[in-house]
N, C-alpha and C positions, 0 to 999 in steps of 0.2 A: 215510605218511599215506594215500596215495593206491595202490593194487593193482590187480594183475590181478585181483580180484576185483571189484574195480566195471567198470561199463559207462556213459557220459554221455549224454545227449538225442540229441545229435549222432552218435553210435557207434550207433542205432536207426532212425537217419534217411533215408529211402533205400536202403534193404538189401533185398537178397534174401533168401525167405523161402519154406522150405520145412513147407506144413502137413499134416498124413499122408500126402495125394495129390495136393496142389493146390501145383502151383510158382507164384512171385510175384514178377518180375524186380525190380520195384520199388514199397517199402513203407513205411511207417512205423511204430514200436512206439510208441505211448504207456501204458507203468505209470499203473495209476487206482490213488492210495494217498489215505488219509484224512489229517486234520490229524495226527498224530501222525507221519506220513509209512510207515506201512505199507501196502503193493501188495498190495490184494485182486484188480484186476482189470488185465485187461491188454487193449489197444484194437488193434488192425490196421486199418491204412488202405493200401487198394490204390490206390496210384495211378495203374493201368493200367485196371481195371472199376470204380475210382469208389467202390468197395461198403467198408463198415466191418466188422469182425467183431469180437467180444470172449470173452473166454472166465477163468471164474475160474484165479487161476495155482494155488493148492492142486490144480485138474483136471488143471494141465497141465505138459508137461514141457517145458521150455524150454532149449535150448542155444545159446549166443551164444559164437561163435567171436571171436577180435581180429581177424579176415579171413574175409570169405566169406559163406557161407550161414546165417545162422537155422534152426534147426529147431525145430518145434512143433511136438509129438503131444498129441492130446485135441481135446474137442470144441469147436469156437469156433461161438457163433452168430453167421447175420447181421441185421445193423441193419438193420430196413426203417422203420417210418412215423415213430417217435420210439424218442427214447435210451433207453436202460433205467432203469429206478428206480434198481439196485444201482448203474450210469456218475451217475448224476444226481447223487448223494450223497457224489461223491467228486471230488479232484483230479486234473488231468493237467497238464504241462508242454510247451509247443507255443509254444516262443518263433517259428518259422515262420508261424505264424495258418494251418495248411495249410485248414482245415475252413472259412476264409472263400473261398478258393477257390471261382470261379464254377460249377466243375464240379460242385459239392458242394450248391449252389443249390436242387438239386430236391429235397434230400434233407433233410429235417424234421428229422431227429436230427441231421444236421452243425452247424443253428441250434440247436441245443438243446446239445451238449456244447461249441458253444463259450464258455458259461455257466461250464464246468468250470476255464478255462483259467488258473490260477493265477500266468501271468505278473505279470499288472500289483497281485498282492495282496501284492508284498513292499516295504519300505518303500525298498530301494535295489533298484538294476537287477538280476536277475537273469541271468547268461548262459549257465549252465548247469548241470545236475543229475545228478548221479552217484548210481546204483541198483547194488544188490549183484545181481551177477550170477544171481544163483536166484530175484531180484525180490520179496523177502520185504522187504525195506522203500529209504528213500531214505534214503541216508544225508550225500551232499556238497551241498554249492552254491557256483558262485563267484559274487561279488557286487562289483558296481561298474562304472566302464568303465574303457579300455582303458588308460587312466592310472594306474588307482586300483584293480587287483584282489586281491581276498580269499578265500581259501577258508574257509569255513566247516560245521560241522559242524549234520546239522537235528535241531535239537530242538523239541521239543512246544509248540504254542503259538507258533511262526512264522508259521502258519497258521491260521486261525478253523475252527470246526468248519461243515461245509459244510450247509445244510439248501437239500434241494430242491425247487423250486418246488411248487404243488399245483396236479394237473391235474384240469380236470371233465371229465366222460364226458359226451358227447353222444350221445343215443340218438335214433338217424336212425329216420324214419318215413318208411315204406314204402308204397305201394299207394295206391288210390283213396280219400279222403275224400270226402262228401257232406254239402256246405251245407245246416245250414236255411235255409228260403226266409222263417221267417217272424224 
């Protein structure tokens, strides 16, 4: 039921992580997959500079050893003032709440994808999520606590289809204004 072909939340968490040229002692993966539980996007969180990066997985090529190093090749951007549109509209799994971390505080998108966080949207406790290793979609979940757990298979419709918030553009004004006086 369960293979080396999957990888769980937990088996992402904390990992070293090698991205073209940039090593990362320690990191987090979070898969962004839609309700039907397909991973468009994939999330890095550095928990060494703090910094997020994501990058589409169809761009990238991902290898996830059972020990060891991560490796990602392709282009991952970084997050600076807010989350992406494509992160906004989709799920992640972060039973840790890492993105409330105070470190993360200054950082507009950490408040914002943790909007994403699909923990508390299933009707029993979720403890963890199993993704197919090439990260093309999710496929496990165990469900329950410690007394009472279940594995289960995700199908469509566990999850609500995500719609993301709507942002307005403020258009900052610049320079000297002059008052009438009358």
């Amino acid at each position: 039921m369960i293979s080396w072909l999957t990888v769980t939340a937990a088996g992402l968490h904390g990992r070293s992580i090698q991205m073209d040229s940039q090593f990362v002692e320690k990191a987090t993966m979070f898969p962004f997959f839609d309700h039907n539980g397909m991973i468009e996007y994939v999330a890095i969180v550095d928990e060494e500079s703090n910094q997020i990066r994501f990058g589409r997985v169809a761009e990238l090529d991902i290898r996830i050893p059972l020990f060891g190093v991560i490796s990602i090749e392709g282009s991952m951007e970084r997050v600076w003032r807010s989350a992406p549109d494509q992160l906004m509209r989709l799920w992640h799994f972060d039973p840790w709440w890492m993105l409330r971390a105070s470190r993360y505080r200054n950082l507009p998108a950490a408040t914002e994808l943790i909007e994403t966080n699909c923990v508390d949207e299933f009707e029993r406790k979720v403890q963890s999520m199993f993704f197919y290793r090439d990260f093309s979609r999710m496929i496990w979940m165990t469900i329950g606590d410690a007394s009472n757990v279940s594995i289960r298979r995700f199908r469509a419709g566990m999850l609500s289809k995500r719609i993301p918030p709507t942002r307005t553009i403020v258009k900052e004004q610049r320079g000297w204004a002059v008052a009438p006086i009358w």
